[in-house]
N, CA, C and O atoms as a Maestro MAE file, in Angstrom:
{
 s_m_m2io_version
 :::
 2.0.0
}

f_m_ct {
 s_m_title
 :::
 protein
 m_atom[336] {
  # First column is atom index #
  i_m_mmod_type
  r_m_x_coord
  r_m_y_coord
  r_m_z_coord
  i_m_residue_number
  s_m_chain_name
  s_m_pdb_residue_name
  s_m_pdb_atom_name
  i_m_atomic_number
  :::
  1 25 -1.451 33.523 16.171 1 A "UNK " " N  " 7
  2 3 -1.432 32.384 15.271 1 A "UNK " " CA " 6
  3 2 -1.841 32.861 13.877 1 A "UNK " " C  " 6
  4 15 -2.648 33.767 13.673 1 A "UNK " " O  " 8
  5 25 -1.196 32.153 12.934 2 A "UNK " " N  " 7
  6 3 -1.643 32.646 11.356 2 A "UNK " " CA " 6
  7 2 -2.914 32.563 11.009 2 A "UNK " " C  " 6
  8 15 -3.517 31.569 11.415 2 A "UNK " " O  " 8
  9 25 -3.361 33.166 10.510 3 A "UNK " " N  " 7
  10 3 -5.012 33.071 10.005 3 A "UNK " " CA " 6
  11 2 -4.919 31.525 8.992 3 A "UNK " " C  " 6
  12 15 -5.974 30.942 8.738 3 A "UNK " " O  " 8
  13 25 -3.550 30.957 8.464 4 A "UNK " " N  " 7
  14 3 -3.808 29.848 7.626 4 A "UNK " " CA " 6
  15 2 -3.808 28.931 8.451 4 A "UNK " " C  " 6
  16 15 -4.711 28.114 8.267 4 A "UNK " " O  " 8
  17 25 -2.883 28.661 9.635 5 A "UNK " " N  " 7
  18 3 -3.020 27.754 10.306 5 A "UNK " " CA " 6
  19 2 -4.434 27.439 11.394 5 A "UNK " " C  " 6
  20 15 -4.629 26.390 12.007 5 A "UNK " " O  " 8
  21 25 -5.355 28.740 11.408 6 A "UNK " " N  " 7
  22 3 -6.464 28.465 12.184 6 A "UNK " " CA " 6
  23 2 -7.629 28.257 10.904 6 A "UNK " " C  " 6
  24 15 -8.707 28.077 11.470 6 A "UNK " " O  " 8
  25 25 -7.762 28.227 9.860 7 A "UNK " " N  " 7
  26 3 -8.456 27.966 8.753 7 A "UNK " " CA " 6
  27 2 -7.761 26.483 8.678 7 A "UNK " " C  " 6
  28 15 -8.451 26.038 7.761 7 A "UNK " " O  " 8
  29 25 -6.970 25.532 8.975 8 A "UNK " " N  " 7
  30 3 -6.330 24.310 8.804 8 A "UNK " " CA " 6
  31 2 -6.763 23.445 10.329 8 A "UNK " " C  " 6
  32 15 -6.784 22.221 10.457 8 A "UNK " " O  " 8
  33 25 -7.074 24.428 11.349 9 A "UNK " " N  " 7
  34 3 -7.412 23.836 12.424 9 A "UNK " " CA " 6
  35 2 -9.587 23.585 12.200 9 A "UNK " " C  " 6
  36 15 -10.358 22.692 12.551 9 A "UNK " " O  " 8
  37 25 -9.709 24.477 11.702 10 A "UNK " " N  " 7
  38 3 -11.147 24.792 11.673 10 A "UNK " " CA " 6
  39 2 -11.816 23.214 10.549 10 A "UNK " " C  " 6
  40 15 -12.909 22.649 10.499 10 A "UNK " " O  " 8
  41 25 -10.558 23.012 9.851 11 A "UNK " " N  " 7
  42 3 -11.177 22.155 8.611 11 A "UNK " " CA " 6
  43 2 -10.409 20.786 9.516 11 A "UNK " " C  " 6
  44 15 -11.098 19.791 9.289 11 A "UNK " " O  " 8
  45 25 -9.903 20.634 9.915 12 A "UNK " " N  " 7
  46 3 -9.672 19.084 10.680 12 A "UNK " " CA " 6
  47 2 -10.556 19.005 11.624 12 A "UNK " " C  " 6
  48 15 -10.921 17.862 11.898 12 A "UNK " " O  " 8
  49 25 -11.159 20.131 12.391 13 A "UNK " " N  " 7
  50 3 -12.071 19.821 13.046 13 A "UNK " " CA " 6
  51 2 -13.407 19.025 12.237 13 A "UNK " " C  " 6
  52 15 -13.738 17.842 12.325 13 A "UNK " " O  " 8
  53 25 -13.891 19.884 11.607 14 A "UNK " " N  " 7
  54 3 -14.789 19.107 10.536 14 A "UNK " " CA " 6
  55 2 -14.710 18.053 9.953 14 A "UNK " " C  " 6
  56 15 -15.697 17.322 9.871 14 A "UNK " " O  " 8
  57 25 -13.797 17.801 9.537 15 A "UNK " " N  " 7
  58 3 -12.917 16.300 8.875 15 A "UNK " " CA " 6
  59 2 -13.178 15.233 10.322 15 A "UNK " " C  " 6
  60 15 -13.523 14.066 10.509 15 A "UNK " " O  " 8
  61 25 -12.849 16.222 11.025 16 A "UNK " " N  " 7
  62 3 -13.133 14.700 12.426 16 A "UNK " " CA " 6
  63 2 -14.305 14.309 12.437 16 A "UNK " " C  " 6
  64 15 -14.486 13.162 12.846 16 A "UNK " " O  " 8
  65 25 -15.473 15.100 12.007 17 A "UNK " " N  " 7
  66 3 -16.749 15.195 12.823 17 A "UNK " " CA " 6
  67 2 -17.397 14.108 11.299 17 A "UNK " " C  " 6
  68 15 -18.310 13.303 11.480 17 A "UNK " " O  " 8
  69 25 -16.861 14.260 10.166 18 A "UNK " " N  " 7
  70 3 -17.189 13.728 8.548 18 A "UNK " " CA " 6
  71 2 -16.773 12.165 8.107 18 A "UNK " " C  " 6
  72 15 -16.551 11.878 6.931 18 A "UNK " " O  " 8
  73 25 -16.681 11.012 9.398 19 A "UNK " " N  " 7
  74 3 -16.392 9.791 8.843 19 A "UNK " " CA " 6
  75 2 -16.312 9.426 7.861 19 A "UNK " " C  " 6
  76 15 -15.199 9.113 7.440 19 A "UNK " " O  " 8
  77 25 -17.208 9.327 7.224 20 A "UNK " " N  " 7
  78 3 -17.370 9.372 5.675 20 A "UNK " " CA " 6
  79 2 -16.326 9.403 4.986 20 A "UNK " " C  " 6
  80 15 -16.197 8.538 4.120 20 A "UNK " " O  " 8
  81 25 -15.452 10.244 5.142 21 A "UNK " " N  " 7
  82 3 -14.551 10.531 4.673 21 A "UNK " " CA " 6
  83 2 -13.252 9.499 4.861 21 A "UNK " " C  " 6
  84 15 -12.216 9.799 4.268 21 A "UNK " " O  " 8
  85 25 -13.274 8.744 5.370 22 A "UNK " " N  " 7
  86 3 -12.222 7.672 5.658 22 A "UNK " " CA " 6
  87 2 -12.529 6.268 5.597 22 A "UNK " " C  " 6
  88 15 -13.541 5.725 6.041 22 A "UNK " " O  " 8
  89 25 -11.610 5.761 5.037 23 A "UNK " " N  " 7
  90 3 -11.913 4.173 4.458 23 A "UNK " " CA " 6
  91 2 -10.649 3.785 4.926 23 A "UNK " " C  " 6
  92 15 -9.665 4.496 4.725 23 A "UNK " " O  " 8
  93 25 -10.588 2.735 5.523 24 A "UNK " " N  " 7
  94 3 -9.661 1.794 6.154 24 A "UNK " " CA " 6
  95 2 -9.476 0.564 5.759 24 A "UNK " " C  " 6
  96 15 -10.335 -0.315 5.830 24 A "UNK " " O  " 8
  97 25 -8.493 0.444 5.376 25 A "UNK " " N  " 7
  98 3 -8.235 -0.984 4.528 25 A "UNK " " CA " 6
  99 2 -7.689 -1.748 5.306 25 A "UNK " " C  " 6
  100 15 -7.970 -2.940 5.426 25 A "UNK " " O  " 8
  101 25 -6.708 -1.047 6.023 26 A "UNK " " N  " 7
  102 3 -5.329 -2.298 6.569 26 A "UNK " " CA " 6
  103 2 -5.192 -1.345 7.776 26 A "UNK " " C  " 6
  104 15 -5.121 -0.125 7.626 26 A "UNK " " O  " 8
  105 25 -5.153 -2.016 9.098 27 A "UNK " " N  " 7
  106 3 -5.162 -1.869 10.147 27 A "UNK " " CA " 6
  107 2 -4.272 -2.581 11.330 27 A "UNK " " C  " 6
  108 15 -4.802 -3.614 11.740 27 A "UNK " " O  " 8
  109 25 -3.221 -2.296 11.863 28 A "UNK " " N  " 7
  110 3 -2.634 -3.004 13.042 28 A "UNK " " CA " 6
  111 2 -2.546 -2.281 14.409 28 A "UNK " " C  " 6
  112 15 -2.180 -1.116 14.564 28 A "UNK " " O  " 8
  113 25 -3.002 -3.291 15.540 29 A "UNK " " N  " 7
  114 3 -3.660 -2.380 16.585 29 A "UNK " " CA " 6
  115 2 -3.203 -3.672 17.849 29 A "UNK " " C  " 6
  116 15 -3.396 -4.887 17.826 29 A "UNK " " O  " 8
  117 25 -2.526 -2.776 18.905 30 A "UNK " " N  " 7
  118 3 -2.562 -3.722 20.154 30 A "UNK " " CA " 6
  119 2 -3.954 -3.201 21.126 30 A "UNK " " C  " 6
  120 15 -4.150 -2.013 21.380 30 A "UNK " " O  " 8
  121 25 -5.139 -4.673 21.752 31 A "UNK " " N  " 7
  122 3 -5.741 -4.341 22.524 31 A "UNK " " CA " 6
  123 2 -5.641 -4.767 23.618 31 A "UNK " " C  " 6
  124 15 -5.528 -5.955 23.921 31 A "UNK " " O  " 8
  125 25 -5.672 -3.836 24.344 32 A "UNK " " N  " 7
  126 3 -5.471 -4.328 25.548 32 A "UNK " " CA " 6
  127 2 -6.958 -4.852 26.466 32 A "UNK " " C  " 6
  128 15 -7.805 -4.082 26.921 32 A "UNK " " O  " 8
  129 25 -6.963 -5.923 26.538 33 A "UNK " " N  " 7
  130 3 -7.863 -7.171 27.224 33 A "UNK " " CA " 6
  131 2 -8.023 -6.451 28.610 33 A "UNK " " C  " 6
  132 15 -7.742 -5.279 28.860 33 A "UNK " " O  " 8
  133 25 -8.636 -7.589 29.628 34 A "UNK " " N  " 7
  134 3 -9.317 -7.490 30.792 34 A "UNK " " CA " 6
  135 2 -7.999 -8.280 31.515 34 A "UNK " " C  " 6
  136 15 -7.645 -7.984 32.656 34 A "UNK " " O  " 8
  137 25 -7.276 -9.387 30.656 35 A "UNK " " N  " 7
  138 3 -6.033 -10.226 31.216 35 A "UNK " " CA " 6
  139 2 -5.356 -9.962 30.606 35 A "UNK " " C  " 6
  140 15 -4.755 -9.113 31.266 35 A "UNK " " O  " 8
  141 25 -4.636 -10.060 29.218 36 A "UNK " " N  " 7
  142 3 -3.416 -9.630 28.496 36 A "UNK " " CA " 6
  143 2 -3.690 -8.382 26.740 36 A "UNK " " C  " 6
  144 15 -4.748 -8.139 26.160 36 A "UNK " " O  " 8
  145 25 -2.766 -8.062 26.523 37 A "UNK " " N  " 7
  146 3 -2.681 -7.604 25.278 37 A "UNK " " CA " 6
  147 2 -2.811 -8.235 23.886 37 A "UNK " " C  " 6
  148 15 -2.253 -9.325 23.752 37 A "UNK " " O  " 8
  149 25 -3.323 -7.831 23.047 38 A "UNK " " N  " 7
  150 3 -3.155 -9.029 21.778 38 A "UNK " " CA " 6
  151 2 -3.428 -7.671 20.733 38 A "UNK " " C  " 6
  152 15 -3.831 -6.510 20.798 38 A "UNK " " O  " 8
  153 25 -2.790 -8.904 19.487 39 A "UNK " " N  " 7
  154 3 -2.522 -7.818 18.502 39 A "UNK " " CA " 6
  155 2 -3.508 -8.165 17.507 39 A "UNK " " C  " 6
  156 15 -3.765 -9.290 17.080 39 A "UNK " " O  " 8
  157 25 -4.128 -6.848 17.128 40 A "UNK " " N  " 7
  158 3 -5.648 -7.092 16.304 40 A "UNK " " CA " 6
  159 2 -5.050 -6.589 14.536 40 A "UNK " " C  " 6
  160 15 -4.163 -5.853 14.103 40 A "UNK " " O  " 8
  161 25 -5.819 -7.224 14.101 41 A "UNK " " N  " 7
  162 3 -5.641 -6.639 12.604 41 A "UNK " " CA " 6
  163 2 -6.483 -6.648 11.868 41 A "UNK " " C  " 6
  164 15 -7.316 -7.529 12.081 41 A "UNK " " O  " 8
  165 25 -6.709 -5.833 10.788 42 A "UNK " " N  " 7
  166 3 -7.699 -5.572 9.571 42 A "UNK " " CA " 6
  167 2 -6.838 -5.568 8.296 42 A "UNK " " C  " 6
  168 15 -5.924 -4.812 7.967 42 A "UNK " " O  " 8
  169 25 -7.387 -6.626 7.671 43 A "UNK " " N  " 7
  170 3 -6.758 -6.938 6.206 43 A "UNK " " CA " 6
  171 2 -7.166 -6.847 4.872 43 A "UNK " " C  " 6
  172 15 -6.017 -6.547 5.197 43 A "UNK " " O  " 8
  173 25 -7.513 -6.793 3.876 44 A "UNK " " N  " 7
  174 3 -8.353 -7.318 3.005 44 A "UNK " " CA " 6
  175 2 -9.568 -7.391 3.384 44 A "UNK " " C  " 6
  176 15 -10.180 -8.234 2.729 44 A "UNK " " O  " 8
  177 25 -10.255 -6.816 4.245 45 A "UNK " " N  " 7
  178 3 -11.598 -6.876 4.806 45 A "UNK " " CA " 6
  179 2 -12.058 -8.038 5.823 45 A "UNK " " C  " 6
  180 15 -13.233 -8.313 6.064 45 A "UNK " " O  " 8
  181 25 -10.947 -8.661 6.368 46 A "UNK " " N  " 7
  182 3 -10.970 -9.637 7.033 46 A "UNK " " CA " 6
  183 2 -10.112 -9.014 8.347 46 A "UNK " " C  " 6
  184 15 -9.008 -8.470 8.353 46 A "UNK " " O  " 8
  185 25 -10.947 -9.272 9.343 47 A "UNK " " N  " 7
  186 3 -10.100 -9.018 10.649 47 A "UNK " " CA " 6
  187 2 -9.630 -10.294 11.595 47 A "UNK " " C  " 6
  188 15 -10.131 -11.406 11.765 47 A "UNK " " O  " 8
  189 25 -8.712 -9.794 12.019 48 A "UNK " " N  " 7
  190 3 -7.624 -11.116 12.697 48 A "UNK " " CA " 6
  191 2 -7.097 -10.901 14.493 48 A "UNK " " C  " 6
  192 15 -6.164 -10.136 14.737 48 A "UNK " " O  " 8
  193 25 -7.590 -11.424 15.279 49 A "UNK " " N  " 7
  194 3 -6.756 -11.358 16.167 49 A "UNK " " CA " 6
  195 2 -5.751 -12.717 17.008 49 A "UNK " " C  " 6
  196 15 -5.671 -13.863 16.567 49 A "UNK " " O  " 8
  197 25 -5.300 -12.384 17.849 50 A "UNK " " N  " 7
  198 3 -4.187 -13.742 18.045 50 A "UNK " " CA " 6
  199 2 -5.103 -13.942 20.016 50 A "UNK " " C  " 6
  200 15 -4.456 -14.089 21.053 50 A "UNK " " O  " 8
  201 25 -6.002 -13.902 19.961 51 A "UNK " " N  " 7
  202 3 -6.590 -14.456 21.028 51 A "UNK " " CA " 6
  203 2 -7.002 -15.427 21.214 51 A "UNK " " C  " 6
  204 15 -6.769 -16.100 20.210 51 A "UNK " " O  " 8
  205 25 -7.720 -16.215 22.203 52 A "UNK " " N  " 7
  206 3 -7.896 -17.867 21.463 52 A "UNK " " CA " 6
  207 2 -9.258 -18.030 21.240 52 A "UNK " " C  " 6
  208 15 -9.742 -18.936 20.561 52 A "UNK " " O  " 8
  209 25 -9.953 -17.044 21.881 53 A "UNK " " N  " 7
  210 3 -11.450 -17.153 21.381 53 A "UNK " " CA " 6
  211 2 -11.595 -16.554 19.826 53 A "UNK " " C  " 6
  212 15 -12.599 -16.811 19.161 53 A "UNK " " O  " 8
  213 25 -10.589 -15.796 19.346 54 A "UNK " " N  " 7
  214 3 -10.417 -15.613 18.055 54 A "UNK " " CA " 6
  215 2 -10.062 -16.897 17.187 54 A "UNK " " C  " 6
  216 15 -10.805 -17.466 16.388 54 A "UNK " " O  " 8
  217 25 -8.754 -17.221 17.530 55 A "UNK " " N  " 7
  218 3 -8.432 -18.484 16.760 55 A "UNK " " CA " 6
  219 2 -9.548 -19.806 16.716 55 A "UNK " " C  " 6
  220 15 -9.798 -20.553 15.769 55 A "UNK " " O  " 8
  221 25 -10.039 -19.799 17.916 56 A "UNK " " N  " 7
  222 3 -11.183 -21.220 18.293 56 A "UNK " " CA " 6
  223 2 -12.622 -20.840 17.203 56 A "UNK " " C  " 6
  224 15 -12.870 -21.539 16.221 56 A "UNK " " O  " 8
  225 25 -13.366 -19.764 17.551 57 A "UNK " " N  " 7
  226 3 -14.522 -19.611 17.101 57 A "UNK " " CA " 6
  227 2 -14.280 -18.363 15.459 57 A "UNK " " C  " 6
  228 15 -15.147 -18.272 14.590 57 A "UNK " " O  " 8
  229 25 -12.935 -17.569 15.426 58 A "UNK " " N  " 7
  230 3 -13.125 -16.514 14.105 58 A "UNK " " CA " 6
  231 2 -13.840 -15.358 14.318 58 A "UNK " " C  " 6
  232 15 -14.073 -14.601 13.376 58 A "UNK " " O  " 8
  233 25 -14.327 -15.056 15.764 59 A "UNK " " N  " 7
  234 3 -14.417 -14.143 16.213 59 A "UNK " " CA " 6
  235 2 -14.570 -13.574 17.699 59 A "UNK " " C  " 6
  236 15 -15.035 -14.310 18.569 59 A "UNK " " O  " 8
  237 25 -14.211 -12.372 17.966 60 A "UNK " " N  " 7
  238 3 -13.939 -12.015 19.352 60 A "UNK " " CA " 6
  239 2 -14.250 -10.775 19.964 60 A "UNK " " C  " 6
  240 15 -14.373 -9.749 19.294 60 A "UNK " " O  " 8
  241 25 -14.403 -10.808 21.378 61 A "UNK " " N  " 7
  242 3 -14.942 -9.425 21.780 61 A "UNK " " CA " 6
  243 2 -13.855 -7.868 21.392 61 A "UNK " " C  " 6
  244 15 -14.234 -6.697 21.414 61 A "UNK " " O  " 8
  245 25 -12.563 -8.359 21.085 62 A "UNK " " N  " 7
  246 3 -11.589 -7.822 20.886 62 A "UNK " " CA " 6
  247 2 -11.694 -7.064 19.120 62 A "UNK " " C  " 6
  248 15 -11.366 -5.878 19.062 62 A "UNK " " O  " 8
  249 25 -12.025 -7.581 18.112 63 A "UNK " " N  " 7
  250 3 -12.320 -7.683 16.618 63 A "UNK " " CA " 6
  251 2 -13.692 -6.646 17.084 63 A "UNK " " C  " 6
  252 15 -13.611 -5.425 16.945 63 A "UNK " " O  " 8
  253 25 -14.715 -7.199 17.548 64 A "UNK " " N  " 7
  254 3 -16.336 -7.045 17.344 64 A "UNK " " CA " 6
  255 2 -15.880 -5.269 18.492 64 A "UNK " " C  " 6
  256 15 -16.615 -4.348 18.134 64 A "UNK " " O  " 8
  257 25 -15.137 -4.963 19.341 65 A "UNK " " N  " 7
  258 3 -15.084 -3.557 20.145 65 A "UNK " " CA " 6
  259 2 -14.197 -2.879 18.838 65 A "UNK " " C  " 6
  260 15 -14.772 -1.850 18.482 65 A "UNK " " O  " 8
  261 25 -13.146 -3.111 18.136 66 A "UNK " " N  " 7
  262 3 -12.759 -2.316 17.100 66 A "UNK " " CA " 6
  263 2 -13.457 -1.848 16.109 66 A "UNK " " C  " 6
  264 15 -13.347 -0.691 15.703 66 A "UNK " " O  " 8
  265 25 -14.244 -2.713 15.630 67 A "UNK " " N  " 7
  266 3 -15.284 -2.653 14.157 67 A "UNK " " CA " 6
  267 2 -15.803 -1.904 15.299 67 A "UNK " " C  " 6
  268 15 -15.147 -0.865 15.227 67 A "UNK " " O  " 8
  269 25 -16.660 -1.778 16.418 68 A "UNK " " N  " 7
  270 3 -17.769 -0.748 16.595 68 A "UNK " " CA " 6
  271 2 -16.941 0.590 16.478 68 A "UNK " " C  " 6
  272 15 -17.217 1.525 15.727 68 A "UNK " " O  " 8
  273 25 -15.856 0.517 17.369 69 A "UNK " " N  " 7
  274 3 -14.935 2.015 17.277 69 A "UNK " " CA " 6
  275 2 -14.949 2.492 15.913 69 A "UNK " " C  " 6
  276 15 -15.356 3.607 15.590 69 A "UNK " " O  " 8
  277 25 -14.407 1.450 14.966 70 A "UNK " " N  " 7
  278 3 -14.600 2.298 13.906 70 A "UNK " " CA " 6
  279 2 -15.228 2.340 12.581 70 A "UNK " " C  " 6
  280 15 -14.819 2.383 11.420 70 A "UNK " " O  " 8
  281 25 -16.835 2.302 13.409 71 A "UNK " " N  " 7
  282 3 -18.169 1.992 12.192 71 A "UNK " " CA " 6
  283 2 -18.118 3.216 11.426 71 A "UNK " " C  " 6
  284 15 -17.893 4.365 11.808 71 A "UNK " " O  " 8
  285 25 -18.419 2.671 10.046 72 A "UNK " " N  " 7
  286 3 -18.516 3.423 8.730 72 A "UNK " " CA " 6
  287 2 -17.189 3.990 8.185 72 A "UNK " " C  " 6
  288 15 -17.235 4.642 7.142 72 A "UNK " " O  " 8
  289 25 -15.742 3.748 8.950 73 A "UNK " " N  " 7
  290 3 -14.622 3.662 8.367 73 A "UNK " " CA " 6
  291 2 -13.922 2.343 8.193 73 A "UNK " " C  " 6
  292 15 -12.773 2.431 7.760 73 A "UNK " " O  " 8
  293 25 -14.347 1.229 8.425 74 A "UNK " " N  " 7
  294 3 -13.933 0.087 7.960 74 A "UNK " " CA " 6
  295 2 -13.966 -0.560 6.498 74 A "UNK " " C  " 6
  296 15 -14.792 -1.469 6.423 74 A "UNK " " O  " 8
  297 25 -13.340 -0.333 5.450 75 A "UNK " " N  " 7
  298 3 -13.903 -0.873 4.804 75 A "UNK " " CA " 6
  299 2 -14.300 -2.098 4.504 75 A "UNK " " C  " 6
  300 15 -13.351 -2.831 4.783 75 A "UNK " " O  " 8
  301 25 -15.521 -2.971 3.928 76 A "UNK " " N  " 7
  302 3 -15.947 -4.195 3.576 76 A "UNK " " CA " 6
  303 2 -15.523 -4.688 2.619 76 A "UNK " " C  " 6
  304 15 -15.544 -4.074 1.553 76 A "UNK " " O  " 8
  305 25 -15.111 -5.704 2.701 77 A "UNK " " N  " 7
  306 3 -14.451 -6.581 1.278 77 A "UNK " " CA " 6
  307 2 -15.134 -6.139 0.232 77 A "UNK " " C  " 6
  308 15 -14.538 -6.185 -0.844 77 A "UNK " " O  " 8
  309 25 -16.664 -5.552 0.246 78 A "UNK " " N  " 7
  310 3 -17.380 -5.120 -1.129 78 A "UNK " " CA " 6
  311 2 -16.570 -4.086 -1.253 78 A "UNK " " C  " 6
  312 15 -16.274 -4.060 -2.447 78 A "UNK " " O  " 8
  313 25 -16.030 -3.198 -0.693 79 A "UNK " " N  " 7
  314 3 -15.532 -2.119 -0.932 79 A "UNK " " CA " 6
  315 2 -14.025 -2.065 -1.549 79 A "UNK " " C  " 6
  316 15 -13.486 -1.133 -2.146 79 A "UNK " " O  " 8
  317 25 -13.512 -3.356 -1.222 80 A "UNK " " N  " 7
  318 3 -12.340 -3.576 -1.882 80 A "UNK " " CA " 6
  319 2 -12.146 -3.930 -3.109 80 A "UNK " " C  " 6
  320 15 -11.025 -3.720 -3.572 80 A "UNK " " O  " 8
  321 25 -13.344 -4.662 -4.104 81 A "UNK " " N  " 7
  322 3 -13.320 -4.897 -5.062 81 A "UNK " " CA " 6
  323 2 -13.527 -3.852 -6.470 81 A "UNK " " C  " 6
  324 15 -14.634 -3.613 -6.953 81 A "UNK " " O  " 8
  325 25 -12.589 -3.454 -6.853 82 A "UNK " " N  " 7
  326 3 -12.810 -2.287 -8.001 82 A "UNK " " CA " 6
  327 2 -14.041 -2.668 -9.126 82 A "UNK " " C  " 6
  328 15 -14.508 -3.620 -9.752 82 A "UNK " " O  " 8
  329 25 -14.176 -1.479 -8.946 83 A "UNK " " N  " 7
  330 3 -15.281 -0.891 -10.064 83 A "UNK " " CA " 6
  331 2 -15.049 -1.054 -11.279 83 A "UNK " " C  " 6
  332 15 -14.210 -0.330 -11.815 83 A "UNK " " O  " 8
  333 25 -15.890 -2.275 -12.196 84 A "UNK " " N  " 7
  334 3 -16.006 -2.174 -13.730 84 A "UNK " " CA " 6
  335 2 -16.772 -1.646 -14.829 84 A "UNK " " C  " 6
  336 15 -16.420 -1.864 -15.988 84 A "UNK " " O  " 8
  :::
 }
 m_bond[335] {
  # First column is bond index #
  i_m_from
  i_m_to
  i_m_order
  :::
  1 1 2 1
  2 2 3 1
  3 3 4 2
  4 3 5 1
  5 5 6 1
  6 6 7 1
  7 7 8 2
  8 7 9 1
  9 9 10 1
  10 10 11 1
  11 11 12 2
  12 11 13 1
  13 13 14 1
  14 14 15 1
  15 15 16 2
  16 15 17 1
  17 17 18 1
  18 18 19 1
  19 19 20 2
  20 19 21 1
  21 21 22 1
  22 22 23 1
  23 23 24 2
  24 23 25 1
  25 25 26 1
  26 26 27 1
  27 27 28 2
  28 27 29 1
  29 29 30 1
  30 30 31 1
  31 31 32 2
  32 31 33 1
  33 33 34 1
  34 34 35 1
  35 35 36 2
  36 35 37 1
  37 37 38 1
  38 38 39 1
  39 39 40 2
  40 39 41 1
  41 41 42 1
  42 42 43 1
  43 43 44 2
  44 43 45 1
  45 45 46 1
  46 46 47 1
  47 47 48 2
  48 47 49 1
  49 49 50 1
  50 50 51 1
  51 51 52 2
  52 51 53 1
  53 53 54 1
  54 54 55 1
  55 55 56 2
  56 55 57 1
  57 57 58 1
  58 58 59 1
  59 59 60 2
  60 59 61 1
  61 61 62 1
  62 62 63 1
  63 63 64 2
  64 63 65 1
  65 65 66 1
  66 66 67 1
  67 67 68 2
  68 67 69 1
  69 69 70 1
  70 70 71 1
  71 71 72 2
  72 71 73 1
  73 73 74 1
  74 74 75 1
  75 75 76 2
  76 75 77 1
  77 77 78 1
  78 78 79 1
  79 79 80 2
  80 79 81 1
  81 81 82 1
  82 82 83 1
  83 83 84 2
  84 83 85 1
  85 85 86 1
  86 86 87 1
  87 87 88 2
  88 87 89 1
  89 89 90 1
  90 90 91 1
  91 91 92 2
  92 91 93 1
  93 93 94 1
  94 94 95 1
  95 95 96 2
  96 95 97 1
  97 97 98 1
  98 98 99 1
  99 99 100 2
  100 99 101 1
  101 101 102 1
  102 102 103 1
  103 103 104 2
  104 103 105 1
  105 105 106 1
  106 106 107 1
  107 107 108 2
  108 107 109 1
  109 109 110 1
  110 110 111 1
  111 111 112 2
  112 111 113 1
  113 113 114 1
  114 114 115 1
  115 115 116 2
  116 115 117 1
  117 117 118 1
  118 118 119 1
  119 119 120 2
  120 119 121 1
  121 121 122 1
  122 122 123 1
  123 123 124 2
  124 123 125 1
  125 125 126 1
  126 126 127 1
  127 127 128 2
  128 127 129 1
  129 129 130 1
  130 130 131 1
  131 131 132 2
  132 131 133 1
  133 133 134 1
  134 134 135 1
  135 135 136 2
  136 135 137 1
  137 137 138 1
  138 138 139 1
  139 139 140 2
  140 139 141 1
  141 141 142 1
  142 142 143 1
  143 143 144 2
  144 143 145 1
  145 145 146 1
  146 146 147 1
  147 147 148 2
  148 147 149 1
  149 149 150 1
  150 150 151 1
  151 151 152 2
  152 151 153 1
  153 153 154 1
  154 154 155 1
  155 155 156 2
  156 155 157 1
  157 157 158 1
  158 158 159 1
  159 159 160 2
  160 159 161 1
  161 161 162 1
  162 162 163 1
  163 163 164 2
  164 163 165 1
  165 165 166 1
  166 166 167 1
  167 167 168 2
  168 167 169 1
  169 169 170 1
  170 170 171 1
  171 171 172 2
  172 171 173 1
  173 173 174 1
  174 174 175 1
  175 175 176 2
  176 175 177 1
  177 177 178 1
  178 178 179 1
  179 179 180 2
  180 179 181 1
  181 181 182 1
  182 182 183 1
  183 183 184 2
  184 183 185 1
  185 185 186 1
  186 186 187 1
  187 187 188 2
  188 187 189 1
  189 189 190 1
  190 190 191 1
  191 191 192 2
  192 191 193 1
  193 193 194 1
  194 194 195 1
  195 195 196 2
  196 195 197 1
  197 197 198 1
  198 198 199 1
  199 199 200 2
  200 199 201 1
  201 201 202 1
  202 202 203 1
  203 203 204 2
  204 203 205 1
  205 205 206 1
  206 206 207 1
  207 207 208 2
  208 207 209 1
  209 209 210 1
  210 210 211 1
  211 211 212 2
  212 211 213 1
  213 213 214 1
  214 214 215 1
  215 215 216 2
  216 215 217 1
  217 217 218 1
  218 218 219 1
  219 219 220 2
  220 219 221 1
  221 221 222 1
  222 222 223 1
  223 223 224 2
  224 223 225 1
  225 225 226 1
  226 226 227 1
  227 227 228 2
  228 227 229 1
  229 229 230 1
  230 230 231 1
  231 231 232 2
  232 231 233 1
  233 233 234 1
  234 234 235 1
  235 235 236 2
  236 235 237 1
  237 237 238 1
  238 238 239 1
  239 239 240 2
  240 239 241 1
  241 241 242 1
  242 242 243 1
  243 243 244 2
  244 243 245 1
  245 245 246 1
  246 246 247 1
  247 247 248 2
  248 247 249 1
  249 249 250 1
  250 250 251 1
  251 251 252 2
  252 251 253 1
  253 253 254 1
  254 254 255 1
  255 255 256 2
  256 255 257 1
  257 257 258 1
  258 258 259 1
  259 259 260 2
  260 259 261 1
  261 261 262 1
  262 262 263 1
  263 263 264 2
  264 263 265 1
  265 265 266 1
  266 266 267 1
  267 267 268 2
  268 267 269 1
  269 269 270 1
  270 270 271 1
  271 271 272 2
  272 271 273 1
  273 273 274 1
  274 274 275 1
  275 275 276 2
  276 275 277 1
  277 277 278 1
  278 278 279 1
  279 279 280 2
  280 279 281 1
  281 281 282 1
  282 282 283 1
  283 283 284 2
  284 283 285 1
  285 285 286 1
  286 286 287 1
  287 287 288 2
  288 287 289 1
  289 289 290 1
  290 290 291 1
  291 291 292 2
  292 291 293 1
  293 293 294 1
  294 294 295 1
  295 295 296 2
  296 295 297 1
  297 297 298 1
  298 298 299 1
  299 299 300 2
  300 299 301 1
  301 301 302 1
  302 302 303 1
  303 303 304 2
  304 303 305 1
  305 305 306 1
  306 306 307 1
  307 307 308 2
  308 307 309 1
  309 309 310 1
  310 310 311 1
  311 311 312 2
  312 311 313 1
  313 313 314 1
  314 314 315 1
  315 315 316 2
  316 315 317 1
  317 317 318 1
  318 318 319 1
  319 319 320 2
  320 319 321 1
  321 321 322 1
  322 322 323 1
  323 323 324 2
  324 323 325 1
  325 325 326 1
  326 326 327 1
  327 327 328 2
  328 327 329 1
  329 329 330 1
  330 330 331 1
  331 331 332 2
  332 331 333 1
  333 333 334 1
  334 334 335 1
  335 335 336 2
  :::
 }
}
């Protein structure tokens, strides 16, 4: 293997391990439930799913297991608002 391509493997490894490094704005994701599939989303800092404990209450075990998956790359609506 090329010495560039294992210097490219060595730095994605690191990059994986460096969250930090990733900000997530917009997100579309099928989860798959305990009974059916539903389709989750991250918008504008607002997350959405089409479940009915989503639609009824605005939030769900489905939304609340994604945000943990992907803590400190989500970004927060504070984060969406540019810098003056």
């Amino acid at each position: 293997m090329h010495s560039s391509i294992i210097g490219k493997i060595d730095k994605a490894k690191r990059y994986a391990e460096e969250k930090d490094r990733v900000s997530i704005t917009s997100l579309r994701a099928t989860f798959q439930g305990d009974h059916n599939a539903y389709a989750v989303g991250f918008e504008s800092g607002s997350w959405h799913c089409e479940c009915r404990s989503f639609l009824t209450r605005g939030m769900c075990s489905h939304t609340m297991a994604l945000h943990r998956m992907l803590e400190g790359m989500v970004a927060s609506s504070q984060d969406l608002v540019p810098a003056i």
